[in-house]
PDB file of N, CA, C and O in Angstrom:
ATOM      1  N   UNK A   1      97.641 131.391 299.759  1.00  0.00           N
ATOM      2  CA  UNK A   1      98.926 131.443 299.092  1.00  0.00           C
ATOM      3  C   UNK A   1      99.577 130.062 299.032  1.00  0.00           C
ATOM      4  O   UNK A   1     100.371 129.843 298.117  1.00  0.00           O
ATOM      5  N   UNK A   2      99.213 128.782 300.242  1.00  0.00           N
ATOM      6  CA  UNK A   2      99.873 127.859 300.039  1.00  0.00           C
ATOM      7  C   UNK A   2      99.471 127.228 298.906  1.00  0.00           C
ATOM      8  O   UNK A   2     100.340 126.895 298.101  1.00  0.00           O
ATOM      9  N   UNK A   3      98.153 126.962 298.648  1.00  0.00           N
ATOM     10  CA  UNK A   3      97.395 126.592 297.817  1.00  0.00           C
ATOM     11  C   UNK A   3      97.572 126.692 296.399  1.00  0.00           C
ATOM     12  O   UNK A   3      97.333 125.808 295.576  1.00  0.00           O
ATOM     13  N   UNK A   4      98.148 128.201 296.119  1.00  0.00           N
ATOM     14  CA  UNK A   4      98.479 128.643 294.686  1.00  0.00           C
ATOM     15  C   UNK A   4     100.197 128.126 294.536  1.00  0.00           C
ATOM     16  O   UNK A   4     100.772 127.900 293.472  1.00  0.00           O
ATOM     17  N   UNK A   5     100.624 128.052 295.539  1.00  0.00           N
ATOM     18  CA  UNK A   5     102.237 127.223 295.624  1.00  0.00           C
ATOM     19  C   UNK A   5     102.082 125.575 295.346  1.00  0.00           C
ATOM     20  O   UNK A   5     102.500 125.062 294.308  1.00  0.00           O
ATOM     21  N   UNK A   6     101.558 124.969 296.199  1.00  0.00           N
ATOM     22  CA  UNK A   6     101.094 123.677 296.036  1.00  0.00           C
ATOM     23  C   UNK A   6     100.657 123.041 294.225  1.00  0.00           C
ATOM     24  O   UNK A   6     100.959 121.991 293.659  1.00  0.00           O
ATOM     25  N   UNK A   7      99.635 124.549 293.650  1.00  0.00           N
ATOM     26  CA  UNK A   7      99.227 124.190 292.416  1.00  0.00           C
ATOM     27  C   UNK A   7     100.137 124.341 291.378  1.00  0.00           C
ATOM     28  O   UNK A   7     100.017 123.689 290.341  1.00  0.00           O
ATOM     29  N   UNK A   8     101.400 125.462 291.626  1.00  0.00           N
ATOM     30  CA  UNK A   8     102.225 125.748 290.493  1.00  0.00           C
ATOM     31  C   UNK A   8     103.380 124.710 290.974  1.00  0.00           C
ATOM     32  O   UNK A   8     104.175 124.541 290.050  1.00  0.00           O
ATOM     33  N   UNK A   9     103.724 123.951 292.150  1.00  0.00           N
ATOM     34  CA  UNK A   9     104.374 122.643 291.870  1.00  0.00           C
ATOM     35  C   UNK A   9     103.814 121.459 291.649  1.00  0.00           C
ATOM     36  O   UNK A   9     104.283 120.473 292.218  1.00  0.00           O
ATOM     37  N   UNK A  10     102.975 121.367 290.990  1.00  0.00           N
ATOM     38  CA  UNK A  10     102.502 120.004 289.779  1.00  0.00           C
ATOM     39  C   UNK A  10     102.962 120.410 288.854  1.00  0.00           C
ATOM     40  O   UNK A  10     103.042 121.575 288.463  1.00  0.00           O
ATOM     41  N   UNK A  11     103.540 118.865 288.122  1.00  0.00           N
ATOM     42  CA  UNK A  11     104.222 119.060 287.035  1.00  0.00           C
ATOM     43  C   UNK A  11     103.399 119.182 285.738  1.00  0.00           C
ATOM     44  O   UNK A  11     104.015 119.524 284.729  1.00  0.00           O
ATOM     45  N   UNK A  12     102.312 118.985 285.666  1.00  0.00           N
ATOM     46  CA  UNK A  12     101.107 118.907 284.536  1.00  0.00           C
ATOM     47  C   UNK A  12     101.039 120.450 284.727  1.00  0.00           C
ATOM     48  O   UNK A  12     100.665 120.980 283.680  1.00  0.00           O
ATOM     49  N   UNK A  13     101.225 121.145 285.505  1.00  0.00           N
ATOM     50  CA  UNK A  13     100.711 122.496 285.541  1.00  0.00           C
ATOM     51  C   UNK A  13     102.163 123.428 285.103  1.00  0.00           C
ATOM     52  O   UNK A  13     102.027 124.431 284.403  1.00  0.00           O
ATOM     53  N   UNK A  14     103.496 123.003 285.570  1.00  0.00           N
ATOM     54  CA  UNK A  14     104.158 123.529 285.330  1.00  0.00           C
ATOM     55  C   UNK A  14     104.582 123.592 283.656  1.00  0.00           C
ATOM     56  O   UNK A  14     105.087 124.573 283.110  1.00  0.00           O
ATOM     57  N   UNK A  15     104.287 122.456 283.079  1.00  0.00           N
ATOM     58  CA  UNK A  15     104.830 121.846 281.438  1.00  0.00           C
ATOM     59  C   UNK A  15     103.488 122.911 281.021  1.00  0.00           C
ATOM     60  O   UNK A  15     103.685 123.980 280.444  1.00  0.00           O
ATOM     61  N   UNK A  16     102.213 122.458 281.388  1.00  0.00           N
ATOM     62  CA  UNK A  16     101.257 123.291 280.687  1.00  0.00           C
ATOM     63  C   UNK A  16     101.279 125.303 280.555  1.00  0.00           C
ATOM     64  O   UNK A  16     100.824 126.012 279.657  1.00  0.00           O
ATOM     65  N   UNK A  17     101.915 125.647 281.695  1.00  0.00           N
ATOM     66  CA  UNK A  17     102.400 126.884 281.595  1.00  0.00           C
ATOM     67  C   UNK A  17     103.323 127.256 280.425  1.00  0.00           C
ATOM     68  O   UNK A  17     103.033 127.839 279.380  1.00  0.00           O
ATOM     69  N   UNK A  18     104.398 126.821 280.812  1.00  0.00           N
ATOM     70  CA  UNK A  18     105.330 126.652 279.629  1.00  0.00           C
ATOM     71  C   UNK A  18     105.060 126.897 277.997  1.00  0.00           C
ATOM     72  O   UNK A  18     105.391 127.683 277.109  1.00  0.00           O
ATOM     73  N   UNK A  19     104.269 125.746 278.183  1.00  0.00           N
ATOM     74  CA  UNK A  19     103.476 125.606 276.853  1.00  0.00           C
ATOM     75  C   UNK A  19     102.815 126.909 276.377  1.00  0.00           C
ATOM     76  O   UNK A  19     103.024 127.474 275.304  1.00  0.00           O
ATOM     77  N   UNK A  20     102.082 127.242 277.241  1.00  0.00           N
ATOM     78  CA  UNK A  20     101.029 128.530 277.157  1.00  0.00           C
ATOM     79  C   UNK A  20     101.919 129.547 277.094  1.00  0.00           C
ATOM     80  O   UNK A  20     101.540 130.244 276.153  1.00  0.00           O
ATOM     81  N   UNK A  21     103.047 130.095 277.649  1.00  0.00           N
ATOM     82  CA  UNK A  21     103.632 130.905 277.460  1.00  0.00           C
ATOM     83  C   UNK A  21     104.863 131.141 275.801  1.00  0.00           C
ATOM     84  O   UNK A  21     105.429 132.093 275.265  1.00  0.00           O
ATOM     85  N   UNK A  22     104.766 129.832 275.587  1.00  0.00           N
ATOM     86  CA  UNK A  22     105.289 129.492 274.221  1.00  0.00           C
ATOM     87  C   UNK A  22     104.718 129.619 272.984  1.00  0.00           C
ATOM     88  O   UNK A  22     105.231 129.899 271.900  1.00  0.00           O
ATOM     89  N   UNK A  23     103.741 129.409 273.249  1.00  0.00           N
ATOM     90  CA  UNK A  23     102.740 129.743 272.008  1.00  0.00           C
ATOM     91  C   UNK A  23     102.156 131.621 271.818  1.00  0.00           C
ATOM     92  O   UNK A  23     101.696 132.227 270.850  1.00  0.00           O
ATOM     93  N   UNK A  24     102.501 132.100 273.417  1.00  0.00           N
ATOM     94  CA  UNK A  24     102.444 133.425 273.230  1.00  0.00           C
ATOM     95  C   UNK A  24     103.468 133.853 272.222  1.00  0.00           C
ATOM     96  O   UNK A  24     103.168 134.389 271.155  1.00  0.00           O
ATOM     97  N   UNK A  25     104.464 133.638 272.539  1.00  0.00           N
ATOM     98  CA  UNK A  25     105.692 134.465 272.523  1.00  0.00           C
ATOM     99  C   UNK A  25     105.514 133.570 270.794  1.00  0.00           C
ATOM    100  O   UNK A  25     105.200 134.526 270.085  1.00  0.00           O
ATOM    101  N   UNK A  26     105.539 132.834 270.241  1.00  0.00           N
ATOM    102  CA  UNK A  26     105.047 132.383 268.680  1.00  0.00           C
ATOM    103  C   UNK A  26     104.429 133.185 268.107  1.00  0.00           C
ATOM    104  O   UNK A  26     104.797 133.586 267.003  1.00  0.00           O
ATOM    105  N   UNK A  27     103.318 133.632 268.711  1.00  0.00           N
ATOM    106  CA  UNK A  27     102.306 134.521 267.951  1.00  0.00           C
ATOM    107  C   UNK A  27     103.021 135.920 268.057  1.00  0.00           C
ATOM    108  O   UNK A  27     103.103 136.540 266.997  1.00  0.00           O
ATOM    109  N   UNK A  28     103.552 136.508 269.191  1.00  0.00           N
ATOM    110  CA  UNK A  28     104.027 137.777 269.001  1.00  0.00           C
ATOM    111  C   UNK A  28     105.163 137.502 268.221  1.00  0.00           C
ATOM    112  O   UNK A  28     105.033 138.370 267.358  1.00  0.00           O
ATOM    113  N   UNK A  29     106.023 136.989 267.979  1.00  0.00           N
ATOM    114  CA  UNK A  29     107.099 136.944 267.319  1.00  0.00           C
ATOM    115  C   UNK A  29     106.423 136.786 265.927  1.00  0.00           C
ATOM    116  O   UNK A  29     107.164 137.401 265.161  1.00  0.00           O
ATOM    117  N   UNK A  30     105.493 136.322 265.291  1.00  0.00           N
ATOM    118  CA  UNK A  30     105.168 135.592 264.241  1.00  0.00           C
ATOM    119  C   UNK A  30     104.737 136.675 263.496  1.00  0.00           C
ATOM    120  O   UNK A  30     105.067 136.969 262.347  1.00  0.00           O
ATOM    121  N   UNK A  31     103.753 137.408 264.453  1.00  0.00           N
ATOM    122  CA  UNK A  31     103.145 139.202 264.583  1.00  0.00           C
ATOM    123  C   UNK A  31     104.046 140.083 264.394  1.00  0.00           C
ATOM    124  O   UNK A  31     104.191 140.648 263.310  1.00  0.00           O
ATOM    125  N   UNK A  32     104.646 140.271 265.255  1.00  0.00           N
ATOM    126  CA  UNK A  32     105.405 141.506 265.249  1.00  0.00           C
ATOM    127  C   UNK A  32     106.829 141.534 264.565  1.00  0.00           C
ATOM    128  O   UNK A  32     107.227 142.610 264.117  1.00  0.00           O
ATOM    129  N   UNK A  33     107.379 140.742 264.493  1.00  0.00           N
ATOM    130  CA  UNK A  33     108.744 140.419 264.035  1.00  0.00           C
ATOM    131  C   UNK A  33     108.837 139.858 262.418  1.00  0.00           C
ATOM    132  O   UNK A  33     109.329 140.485 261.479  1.00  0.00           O
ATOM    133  N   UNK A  34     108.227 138.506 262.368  1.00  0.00           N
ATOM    134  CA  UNK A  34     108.229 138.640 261.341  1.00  0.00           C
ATOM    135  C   UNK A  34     107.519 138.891 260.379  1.00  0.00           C
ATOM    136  O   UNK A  34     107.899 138.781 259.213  1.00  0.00           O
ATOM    137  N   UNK A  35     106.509 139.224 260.696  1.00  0.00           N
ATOM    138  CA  UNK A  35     105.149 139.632 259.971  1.00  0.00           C
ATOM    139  C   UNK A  35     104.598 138.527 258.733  1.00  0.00           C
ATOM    140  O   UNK A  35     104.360 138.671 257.534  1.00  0.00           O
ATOM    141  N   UNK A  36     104.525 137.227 259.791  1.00  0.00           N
ATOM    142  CA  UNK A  36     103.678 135.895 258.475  1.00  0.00           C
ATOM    143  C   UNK A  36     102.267 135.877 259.260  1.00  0.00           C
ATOM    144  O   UNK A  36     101.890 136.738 260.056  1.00  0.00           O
ATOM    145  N   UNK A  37     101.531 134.655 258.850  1.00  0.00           N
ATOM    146  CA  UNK A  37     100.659 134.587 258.833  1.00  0.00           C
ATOM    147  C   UNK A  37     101.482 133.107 259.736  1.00  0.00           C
ATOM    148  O   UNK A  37     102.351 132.318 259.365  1.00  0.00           O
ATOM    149  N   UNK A  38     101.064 133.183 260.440  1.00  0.00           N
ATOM    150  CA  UNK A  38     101.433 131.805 261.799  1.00  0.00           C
ATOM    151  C   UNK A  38     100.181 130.708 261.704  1.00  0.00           C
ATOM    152  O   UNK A  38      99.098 130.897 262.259  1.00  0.00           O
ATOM    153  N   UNK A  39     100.470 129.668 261.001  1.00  0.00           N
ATOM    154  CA  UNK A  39     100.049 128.330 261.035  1.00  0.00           C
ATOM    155  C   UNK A  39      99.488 127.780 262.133  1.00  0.00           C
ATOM    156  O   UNK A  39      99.816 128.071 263.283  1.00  0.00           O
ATOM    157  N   UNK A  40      98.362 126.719 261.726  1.00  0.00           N
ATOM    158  CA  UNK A  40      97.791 126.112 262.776  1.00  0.00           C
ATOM    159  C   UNK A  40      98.632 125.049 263.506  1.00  0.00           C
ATOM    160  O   UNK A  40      98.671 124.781 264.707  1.00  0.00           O
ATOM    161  N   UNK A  41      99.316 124.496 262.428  1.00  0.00           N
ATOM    162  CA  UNK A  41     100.033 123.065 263.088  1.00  0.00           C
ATOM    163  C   UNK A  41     101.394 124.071 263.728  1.00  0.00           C
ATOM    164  O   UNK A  41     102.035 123.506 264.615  1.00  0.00           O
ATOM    165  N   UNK A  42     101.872 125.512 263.340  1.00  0.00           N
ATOM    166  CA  UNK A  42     102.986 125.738 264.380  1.00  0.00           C
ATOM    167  C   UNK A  42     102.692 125.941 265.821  1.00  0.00           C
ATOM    168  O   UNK A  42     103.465 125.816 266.771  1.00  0.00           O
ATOM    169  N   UNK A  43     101.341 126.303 265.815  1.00  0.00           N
ATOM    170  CA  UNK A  43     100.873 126.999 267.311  1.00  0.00           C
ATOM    171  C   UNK A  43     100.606 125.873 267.841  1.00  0.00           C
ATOM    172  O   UNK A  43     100.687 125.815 269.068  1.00  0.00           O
ATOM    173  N   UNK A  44     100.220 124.682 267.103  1.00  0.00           N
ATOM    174  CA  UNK A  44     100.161 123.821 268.117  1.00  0.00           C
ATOM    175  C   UNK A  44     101.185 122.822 268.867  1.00  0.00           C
ATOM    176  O   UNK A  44     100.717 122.058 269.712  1.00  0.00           O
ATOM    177  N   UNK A  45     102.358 122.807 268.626  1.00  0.00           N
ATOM    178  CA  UNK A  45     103.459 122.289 268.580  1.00  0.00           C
ATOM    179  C   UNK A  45     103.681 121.978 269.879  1.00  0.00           C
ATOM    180  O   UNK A  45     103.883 120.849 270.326  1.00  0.00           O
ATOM    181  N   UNK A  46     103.636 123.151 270.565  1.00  0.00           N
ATOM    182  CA  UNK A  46     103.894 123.366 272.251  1.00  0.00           C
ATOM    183  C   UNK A  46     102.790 122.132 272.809  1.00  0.00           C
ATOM    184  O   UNK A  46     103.106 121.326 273.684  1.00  0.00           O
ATOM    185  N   UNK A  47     101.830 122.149 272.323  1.00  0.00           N
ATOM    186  CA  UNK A  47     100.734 121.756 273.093  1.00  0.00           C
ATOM    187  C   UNK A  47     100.646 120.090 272.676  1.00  0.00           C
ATOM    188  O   UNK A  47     100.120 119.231 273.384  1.00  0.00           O
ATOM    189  N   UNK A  48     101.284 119.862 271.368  1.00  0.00           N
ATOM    190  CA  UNK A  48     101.296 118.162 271.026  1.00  0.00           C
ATOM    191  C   UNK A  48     102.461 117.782 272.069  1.00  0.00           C
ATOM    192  O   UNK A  48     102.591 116.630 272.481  1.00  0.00           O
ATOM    193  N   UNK A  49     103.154 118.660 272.396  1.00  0.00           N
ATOM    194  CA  UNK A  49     104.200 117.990 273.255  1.00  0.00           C
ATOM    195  C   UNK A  49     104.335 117.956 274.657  1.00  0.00           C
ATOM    196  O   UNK A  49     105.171 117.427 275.389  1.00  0.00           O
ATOM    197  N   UNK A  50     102.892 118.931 274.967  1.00  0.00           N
ATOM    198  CA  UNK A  50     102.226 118.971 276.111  1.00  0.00           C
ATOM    199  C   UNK A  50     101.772 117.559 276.238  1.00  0.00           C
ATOM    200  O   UNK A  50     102.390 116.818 277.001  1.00  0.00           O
ATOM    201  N   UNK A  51     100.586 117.043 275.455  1.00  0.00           N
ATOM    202  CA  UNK A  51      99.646 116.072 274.975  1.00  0.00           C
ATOM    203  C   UNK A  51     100.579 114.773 275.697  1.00  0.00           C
ATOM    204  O   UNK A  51     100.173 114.056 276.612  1.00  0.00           O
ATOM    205  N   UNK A  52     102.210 114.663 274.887  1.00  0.00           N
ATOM    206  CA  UNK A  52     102.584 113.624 275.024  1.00  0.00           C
ATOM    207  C   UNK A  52     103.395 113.598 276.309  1.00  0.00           C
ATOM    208  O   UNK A  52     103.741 112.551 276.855  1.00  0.00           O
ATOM    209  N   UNK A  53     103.611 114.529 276.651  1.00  0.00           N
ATOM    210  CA  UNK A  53     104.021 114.539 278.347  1.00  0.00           C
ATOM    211  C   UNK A  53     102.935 113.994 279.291  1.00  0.00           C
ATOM    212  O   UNK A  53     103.171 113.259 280.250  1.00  0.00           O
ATOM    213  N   UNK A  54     101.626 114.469 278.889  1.00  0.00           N
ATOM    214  CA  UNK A  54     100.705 114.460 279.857  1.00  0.00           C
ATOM    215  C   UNK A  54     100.376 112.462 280.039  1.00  0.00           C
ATOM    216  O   UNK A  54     100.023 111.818 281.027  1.00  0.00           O
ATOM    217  N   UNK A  55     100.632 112.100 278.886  1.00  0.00           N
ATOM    218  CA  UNK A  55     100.384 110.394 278.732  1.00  0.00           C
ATOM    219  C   UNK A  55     101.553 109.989 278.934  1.00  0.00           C
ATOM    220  O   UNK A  55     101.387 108.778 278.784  1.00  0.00           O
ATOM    221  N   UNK A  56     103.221 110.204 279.297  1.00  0.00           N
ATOM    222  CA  UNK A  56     103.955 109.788 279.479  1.00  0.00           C
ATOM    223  C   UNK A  56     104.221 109.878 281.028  1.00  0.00           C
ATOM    224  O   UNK A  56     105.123 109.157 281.453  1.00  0.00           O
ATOM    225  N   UNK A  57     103.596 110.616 281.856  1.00  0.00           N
ATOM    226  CA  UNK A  57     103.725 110.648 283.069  1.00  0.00           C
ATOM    227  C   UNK A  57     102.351 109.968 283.836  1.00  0.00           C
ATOM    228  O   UNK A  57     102.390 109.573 285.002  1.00  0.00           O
ATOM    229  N   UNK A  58     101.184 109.906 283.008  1.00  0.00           N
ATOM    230  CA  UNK A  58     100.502 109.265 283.213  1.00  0.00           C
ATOM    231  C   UNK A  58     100.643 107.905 283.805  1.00  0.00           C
ATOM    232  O   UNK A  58      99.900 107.382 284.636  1.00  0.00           O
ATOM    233  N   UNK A  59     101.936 107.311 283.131  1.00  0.00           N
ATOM    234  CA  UNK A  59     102.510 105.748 282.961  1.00  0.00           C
ATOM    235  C   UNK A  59     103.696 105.979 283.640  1.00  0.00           C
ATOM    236  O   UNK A  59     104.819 105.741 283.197  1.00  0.00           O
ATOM    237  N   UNK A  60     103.375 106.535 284.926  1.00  0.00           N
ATOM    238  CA  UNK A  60     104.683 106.122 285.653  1.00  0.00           C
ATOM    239  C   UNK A  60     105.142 105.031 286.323  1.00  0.00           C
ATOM    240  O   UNK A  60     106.245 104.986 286.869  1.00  0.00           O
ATOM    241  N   UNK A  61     104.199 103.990 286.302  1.00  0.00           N
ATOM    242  CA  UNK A  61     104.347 102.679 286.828  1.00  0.00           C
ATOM    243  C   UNK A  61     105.353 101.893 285.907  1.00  0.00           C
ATOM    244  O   UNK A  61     105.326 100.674 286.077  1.00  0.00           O
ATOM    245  N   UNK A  62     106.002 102.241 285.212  1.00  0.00           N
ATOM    246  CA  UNK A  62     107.116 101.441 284.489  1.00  0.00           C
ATOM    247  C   UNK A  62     108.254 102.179 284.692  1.00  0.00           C
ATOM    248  O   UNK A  62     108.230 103.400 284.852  1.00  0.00           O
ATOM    249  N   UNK A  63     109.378 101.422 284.694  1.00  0.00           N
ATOM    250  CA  UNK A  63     110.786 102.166 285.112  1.00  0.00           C
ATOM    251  C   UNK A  63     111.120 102.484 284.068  1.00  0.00           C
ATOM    252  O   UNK A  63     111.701 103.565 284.163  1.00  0.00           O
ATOM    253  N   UNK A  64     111.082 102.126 283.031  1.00  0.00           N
ATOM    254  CA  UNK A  64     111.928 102.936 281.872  1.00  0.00           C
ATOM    255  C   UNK A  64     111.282 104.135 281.828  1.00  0.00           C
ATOM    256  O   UNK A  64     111.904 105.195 281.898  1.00  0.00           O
ATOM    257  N   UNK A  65     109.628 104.055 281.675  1.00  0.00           N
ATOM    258  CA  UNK A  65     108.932 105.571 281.216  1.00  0.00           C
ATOM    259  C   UNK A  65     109.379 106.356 282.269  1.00  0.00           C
ATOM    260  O   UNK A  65     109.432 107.472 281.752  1.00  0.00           O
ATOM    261  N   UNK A  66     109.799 106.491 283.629  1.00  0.00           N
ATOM    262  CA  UNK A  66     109.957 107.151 285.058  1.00  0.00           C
ATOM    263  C   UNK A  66     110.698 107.895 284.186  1.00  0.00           C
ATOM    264  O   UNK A  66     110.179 108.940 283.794  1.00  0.00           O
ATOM    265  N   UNK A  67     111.809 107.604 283.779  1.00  0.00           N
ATOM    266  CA  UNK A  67     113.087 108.632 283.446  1.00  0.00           C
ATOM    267  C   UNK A  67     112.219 109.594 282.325  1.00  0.00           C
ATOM    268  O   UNK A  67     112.387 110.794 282.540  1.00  0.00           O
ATOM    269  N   UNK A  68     111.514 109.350 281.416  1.00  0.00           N
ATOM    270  CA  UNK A  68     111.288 110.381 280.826  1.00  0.00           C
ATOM    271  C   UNK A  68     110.227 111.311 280.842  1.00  0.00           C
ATOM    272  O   UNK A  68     109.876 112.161 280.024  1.00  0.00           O
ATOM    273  N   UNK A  69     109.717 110.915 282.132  1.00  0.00           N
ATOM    274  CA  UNK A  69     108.721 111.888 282.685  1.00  0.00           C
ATOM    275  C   UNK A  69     108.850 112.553 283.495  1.00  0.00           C
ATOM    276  O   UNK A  69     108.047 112.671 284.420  1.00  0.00           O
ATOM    277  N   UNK A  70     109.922 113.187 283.367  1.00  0.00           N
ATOM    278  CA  UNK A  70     110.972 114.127 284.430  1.00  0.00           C
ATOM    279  C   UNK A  70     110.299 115.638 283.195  1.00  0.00           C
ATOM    280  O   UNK A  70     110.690 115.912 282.061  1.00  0.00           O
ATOM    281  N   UNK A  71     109.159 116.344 284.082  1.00  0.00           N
ATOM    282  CA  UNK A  71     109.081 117.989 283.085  1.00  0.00           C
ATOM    283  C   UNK A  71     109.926 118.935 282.913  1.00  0.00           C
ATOM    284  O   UNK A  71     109.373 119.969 282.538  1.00  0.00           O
ATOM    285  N   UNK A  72     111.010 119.009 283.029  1.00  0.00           N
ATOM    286  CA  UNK A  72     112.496 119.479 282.864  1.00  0.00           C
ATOM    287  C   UNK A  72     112.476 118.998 281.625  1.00  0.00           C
ATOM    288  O   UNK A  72     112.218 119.876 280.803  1.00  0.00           O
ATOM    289  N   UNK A  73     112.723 117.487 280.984  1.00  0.00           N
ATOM    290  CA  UNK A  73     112.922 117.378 279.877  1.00  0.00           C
ATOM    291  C   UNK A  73     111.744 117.854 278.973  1.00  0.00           C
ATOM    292  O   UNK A  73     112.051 117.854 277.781  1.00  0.00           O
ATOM    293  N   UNK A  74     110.952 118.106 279.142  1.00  0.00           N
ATOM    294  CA  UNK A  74     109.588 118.082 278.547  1.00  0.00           C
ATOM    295  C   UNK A  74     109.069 119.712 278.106  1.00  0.00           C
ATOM    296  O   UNK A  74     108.487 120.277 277.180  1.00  0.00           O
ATOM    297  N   UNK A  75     109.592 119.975 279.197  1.00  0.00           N
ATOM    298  CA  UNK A  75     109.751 121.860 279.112  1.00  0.00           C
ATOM    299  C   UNK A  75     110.841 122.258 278.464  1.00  0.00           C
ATOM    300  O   UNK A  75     110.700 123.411 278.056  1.00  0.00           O
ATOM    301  N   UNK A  76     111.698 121.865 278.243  1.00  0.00           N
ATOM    302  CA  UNK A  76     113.091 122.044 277.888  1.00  0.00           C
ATOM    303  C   UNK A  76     112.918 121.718 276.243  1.00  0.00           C
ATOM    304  O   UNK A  76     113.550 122.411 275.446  1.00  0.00           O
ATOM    305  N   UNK A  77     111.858 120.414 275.667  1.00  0.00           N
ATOM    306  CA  UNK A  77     111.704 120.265 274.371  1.00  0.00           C
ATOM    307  C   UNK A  77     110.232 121.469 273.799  1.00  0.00           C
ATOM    308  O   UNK A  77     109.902 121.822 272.667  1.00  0.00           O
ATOM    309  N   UNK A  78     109.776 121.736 274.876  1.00  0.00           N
ATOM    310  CA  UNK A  78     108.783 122.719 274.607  1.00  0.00           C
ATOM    311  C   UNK A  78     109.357 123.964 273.812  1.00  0.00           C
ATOM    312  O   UNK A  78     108.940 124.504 272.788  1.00  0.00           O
ATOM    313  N   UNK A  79     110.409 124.234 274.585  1.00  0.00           N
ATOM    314  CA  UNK A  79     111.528 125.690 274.275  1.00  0.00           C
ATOM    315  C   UNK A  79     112.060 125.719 273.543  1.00  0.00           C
ATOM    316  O   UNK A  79     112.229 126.826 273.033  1.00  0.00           O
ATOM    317  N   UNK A  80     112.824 124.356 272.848  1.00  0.00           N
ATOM    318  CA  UNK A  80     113.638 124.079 271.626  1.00  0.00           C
ATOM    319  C   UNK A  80     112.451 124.548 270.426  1.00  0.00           C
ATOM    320  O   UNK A  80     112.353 125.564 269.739  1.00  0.00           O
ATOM    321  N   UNK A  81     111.495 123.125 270.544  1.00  0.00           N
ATOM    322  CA  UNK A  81     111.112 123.472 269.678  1.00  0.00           C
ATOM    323  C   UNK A  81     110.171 124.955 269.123  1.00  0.00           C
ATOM    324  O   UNK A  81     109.969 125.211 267.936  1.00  0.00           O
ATOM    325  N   UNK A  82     109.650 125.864 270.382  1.00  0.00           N
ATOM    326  CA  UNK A  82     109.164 127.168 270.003  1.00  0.00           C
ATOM    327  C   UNK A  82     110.707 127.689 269.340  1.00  0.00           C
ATOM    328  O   UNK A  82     110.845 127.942 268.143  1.00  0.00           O
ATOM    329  N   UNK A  83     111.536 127.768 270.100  1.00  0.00           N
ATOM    330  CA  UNK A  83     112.792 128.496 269.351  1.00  0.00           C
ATOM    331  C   UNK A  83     112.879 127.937 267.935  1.00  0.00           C
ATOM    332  O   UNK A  83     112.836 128.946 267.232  1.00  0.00           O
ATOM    333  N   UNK A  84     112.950 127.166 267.357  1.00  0.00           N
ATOM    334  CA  UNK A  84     112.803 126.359 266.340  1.00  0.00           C
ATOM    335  C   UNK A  84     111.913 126.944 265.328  1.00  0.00           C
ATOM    336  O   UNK A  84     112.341 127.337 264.243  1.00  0.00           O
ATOM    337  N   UNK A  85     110.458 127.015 265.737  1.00  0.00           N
ATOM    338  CA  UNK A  85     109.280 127.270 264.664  1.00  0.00           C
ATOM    339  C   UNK A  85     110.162 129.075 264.671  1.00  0.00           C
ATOM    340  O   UNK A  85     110.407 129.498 263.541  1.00  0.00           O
ATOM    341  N   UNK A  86     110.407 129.624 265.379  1.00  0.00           N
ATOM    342  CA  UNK A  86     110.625 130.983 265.074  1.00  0.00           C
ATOM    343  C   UNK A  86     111.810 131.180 264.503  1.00  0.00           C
ATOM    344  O   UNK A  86     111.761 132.318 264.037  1.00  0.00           O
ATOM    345  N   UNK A  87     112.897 130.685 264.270  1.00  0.00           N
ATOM    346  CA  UNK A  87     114.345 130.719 264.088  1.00  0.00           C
ATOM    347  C   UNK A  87     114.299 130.202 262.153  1.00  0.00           C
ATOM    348  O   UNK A  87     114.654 131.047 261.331  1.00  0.00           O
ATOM    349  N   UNK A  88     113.963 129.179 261.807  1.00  0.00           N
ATOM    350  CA  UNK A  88     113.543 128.512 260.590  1.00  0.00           C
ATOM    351  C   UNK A  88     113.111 129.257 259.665  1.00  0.00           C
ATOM    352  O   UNK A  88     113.710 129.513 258.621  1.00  0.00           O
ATOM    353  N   UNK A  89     111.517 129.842 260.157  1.00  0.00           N
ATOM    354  CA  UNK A  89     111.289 130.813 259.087  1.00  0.00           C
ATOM    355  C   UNK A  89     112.078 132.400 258.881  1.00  0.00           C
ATOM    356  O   UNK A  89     112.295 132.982 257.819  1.00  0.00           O
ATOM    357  N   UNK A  90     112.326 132.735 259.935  1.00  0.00           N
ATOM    358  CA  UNK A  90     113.420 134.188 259.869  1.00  0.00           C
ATOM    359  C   UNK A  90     114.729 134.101 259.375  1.00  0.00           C
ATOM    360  O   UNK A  90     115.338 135.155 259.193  1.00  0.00           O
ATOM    361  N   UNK A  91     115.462 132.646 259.039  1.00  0.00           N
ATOM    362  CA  UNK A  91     116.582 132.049 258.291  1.00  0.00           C
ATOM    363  C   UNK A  91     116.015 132.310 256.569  1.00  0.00           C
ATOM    364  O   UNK A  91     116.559 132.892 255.629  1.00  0.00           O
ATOM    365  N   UNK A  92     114.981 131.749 256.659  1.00  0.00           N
ATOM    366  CA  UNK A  92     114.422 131.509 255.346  1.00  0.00           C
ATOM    367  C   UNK A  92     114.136 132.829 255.032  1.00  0.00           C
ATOM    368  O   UNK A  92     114.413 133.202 253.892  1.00  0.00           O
ATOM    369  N   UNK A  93     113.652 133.591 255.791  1.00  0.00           N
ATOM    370  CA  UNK A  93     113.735 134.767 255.047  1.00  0.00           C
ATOM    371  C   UNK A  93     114.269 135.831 254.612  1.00  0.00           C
ATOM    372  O   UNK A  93     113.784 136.789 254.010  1.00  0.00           O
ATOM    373  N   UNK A  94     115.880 135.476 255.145  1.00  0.00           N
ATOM    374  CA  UNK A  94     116.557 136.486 254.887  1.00  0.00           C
ATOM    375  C   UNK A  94     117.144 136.164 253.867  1.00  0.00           C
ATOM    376  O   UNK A  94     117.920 136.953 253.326  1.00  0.00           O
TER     377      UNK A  94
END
């Protein structure tokens, strides 16, 4: 049990969850709600911003990059933007 605690506080693991759980909730919403056909470049959205977290924390040896490799912010733009891909087209379609 410590082990599985230890692994879900890394931050590469925590942003990558996130992610994964964002792209669920895309597809069911995309599915069930609004009934489109859900794009390749929307599903991947979560995960380009995974991509660029994962190389921005990479480079924590510089003080400016430190501040923005805080996964709070990173998870937090994960969420916007899933809310975003789903909010846009259900505007548009009403």
């Amino acid at each position: 049990m410590n082990m599985l605690k230890s692994f879900l506080k890394h931050p590469l693991i925590q942003v990558a969850l996130v992610a994964g759980i964002c792209i669920i909730i895309q597809s069911y919403f995309y599915k069930k709600v609004l009934n489109l056909q859900l794009d390749t470049l929307i599903v991947a959205i979560p995960a380009f911003i995974y991509t660029i977290f994962g190389g921005v924390s990479s480079a924590k040896n510089n003080r400016t990059i430190e501040k923005f490799a805080r996964p709070v912010y990173w998870m937090l733009a994960i969420i916007i933007a899933t809310a975003l891909s789903i909010i846009i087209p259900y505007l548009n379609r009403s």
